[in-house]
C-alpha positions in Angstrom: 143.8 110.0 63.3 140.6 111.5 62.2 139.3 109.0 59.8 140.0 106.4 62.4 137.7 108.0 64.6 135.4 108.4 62.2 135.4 104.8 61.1 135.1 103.4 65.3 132.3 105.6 65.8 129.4 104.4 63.7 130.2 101.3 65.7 130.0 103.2 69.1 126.7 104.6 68.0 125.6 101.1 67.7 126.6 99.5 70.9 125.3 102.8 72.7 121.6 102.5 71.1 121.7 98.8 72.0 122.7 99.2 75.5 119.7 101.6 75.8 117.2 99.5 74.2 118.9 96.3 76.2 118.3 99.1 79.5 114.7 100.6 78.9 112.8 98.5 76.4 111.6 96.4 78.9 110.5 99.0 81.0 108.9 100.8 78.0 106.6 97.2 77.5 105.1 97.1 81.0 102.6 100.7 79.6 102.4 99.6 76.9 100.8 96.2 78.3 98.8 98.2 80.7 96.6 98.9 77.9 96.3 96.0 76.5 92.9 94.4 76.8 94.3 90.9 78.3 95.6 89.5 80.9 98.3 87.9 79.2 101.2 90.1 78.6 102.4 88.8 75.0 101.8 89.7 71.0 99.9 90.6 69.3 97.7 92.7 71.2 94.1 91.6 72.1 92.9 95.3 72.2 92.9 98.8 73.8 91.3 99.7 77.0 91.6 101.5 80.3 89.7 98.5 82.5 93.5 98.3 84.7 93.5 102.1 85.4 90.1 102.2 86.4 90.6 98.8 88.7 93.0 100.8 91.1 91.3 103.4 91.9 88.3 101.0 94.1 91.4 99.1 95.3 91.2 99.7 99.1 94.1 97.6 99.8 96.2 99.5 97.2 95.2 102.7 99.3 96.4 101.5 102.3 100.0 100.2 100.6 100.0 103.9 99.1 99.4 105.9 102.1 101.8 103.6 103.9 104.9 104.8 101.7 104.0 108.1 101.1 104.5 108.4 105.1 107.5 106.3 105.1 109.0 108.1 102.1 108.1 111.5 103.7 109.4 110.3 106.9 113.0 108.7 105.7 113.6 111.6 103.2 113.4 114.0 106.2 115.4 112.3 108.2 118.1 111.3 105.6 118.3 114.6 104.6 118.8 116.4 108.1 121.3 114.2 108.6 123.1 114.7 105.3 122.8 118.3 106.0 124.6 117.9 108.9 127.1 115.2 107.9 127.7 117.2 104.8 128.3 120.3 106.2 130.7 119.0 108.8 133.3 116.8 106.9 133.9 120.4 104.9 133.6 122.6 107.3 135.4 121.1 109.8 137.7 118.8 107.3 139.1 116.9 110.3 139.7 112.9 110.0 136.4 111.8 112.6 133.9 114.0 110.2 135.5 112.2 107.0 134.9 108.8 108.8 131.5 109.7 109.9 130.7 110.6 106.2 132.8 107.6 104.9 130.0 105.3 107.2 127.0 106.8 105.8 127.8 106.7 102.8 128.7 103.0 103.8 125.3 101.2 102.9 125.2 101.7 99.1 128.0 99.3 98.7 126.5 96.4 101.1 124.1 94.0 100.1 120.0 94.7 100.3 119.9 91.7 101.9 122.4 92.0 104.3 121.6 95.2 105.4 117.4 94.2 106.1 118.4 91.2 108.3 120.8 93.5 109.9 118.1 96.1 110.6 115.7 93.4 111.4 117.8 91.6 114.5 118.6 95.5 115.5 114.2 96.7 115.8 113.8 93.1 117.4 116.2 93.9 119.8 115.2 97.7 120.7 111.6 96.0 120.9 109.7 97.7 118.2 109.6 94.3 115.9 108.5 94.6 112.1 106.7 98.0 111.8 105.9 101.0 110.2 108.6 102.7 112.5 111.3 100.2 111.7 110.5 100.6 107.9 111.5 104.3 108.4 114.4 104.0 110.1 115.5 101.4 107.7 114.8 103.3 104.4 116.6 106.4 106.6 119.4 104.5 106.3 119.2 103.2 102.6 118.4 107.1 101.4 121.4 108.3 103.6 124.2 107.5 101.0 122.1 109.9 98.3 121.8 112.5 100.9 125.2 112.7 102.1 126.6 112.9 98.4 124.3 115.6 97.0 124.8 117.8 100.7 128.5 117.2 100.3 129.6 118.3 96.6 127.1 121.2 97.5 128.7 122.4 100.5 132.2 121.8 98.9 130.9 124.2 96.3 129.8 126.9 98.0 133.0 129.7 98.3 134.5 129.7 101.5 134.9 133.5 101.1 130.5 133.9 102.0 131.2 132.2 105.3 134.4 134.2 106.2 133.5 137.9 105.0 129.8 136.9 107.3 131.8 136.2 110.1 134.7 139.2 110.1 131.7 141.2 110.1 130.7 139.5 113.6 128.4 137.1 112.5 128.6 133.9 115.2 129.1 130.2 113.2 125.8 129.8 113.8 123.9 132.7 112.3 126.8 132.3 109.3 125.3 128.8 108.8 121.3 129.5 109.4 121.7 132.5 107.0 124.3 132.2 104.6 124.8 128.5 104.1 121.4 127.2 104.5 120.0 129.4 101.8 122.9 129.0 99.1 122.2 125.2 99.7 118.4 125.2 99.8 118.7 123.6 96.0 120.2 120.4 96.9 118.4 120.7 100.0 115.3 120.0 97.8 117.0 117.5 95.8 118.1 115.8 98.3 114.5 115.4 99.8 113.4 114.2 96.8 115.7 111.7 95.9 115.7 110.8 99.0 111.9 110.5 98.7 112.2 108.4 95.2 114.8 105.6 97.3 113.0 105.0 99.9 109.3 104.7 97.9 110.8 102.6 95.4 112.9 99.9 97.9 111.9 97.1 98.5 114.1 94.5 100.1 115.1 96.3 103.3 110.7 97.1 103.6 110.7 92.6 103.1 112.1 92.4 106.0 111.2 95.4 108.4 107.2 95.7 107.3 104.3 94.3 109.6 100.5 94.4 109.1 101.1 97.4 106.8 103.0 96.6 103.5 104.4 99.3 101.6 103.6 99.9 97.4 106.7 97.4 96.5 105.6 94.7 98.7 102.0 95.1 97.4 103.0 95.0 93.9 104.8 91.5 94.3 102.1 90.4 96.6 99.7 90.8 93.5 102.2 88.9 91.5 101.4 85.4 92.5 97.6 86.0 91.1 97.5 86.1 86.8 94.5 88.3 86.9 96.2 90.7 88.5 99.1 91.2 86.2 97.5 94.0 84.2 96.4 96.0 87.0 100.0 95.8 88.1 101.4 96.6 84.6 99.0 99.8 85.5 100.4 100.9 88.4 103.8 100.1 87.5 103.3 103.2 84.7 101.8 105.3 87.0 104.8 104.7 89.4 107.5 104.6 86.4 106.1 108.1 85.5 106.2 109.3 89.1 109.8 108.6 89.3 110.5 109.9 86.3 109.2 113.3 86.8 110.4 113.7 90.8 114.0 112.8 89.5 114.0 115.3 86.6 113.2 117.9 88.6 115.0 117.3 91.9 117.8 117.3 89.2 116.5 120.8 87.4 116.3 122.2 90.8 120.1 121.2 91.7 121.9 122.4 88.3 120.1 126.0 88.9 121.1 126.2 92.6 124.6 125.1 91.0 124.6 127.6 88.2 123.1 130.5 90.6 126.8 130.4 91.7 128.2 131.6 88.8 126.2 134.4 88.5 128.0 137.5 89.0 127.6 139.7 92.3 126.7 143.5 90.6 125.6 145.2 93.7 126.7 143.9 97.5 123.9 144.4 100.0 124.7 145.0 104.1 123.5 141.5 105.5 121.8 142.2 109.2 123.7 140.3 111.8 121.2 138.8 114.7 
């Protein structure tokens, strides 16, 4: 049985390193274009320069598209994540069949269409009367980043020993103060992860932000507004790395973040401390 593993695996190793380079060589082009010293993104390379970098930072209209989804991603991720929080906490707390279908529904939008879901949203602000805005654009992206946050709150909470809760209130604790400061803390890790996931969705979506956005596009819609002009492909190959290296960072270390507040669990109790009840 060995050697027949042994024989199938060079073969796995192949398909493996394929799929990646099929997955991520494409993505690995756009910085490497951003430097190239052309507006044509082919080979070979006309030269090196840093022209496209410089470009965005006098790029007032870039500005604006920035500030505009750093408040919506700031906005959404809170939101998504209090609810989460909340959601999370309740389906294993509780553990009754209305918190599991309340969980089962926010979790709900990952599996519907973008498309679906942004004409949805757009009937549902026209009716409430806000229209296409910043506001709608929030609670739209709420919505998309909800899924994330209800998973990461929910294996967290599941996690947690049940014994921290129930040893806090035998001692007279009310559910309350056993949640604010027992819970809460033990969870703070994937409370931060979940933020910035939560964060990362909603800056990087783009179809539900077609559909919901006004007079004040956010970075997505900016970027394919730029791509109907040539000339401006390079200084959009340059933002795209500064954006690809964004989201690269924020997701490694919302993920750091949740595998230590995961392994903090495992460490072992030496000496128990009186916790004050208020």
């Amino acid at each position: 049985m060995t050697p027949a593993r042994s024989q199938k695996a060079p073969w796995l190793t192949v398909y493996v390193v394929a799929y990646v380079l099929f997955l991520y060589l494409p993505i690995a082009i756009i910085p490497l274009f951003s430097f190239n010293n052309s507006i044509q993104a082919a080979f070979p390379l006309s030269g090196f320069t840093l022209e496209w970098y410089r470009s965005l930072f006098g790029n007032e209209n870039l500005h604006r598209a920035f500030q505009t989804s750093l408040i919506v991603g700031v906005s959404a991720a809170f939101l998504a994540t209090s609810i989460g929080v909340t959601v999370g906490y309740m389906e294993v707390a509780g553990g009754n069949r209305t918190a599991r279908v309340i969980s089962a529904l926010c979790r709900l939008p990952i599996l519907i269409p973008g498309v679906i879901v942004g004409i949805a949203l757009l009937v549902l602000v026209n009716l409430a009367g806000l229209g296409p805005s910043r506001i709608a654009i929030v609670l739209g992206h709420t919505l998309v980043a909800l899924p994330t946050a209800v998973v990461i709150m929910r294996g967290r909470f599941s996690s947690l020993p049940r014994s921290f809760s129930e040893v806090a209130m035998d001692l007279g604790a009310h559910e309350w103060t056993t949640f604010r400061r027992i819970v809460l803390p033990l969870a703070a890790p994937a409370i931060t992860s979940s933020f910035m996931l939560s964060f990362l969705t909603s800056f990087d979506e783009f179809i539900v932000a077609f559909f919901l956005s006004g007079a004040e596009p956010t970075l997505p819609l900016y970027v394919w507004g730029q791509l109907r002009f040539p000339k401006a492909l390079p200084s959009v190959m340059a933002l795209g790395t500064f954006i690809l290296l964004a989201s690269i960072v924020i997701a490694t270390v919302a993920e750091i973040i949740r595998r230590r507040g995961a392994a903090s669990d495992e460490l072992p109790v030496t000496t128990p401390r009186p916790l004050p009840i208020s």
